[in-house]
C-alpha positions in Angstrom: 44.1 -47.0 25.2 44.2 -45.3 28.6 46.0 -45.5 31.8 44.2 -45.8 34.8 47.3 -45.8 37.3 45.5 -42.3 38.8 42.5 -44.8 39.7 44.4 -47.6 40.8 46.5 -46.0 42.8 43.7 -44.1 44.9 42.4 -47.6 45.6 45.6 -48.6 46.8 46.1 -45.9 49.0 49.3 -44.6 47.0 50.4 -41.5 46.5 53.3 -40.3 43.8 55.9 -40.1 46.2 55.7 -42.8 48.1 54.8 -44.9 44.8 58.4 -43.9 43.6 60.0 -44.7 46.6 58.7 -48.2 46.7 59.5 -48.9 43.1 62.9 -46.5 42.2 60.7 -45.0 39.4 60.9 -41.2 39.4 58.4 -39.1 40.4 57.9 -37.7 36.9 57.6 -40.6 34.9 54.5 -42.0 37.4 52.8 -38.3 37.0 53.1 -39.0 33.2 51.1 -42.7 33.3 48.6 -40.6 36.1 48.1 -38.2 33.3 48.5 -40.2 30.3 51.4 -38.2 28.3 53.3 -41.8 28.2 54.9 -42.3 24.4 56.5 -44.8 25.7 56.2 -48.3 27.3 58.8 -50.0 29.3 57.8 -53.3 30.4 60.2 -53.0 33.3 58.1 -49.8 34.3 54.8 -51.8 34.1 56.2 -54.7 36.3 57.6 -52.5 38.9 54.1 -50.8 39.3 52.2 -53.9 38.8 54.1 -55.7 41.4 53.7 -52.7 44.6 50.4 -52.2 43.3 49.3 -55.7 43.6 47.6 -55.7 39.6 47.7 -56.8 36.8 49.1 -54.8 33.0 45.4 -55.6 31.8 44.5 -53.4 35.1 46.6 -50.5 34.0 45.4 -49.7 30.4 41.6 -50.6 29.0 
């Protein structure tokens, strides 16, 4: 399973920081899902992202 919140989030015009910002999730925990070194998933983490990115969980990982 991958992540593809690096691809997502280029589509969506979102950077790192300002991801964080929006959401209250550090900076390095949204570089680890960019760069898939995740070992774990929150499913807090996947709302917050799912809801300023406007997608879906399915969206995140394939």
């Amino acid at each position: 399973m991958k992540c593809w919140l690096k691809q997502i989030m280029k589509k969506a015009g979102k950077t790192t920081k300002e991801l964080s910002k929006e959401t209250g999730i550090s900076k390095q925990t949204i570089e680890k899902y960019r760069n898939n070194k995740i070992h774990i998933l929150y499913f807090r983490t996947l709302d917050k992202l799912c809801r300023c990115l406007n997608c879906d969980n399915t969206d995140l990982f394939k």
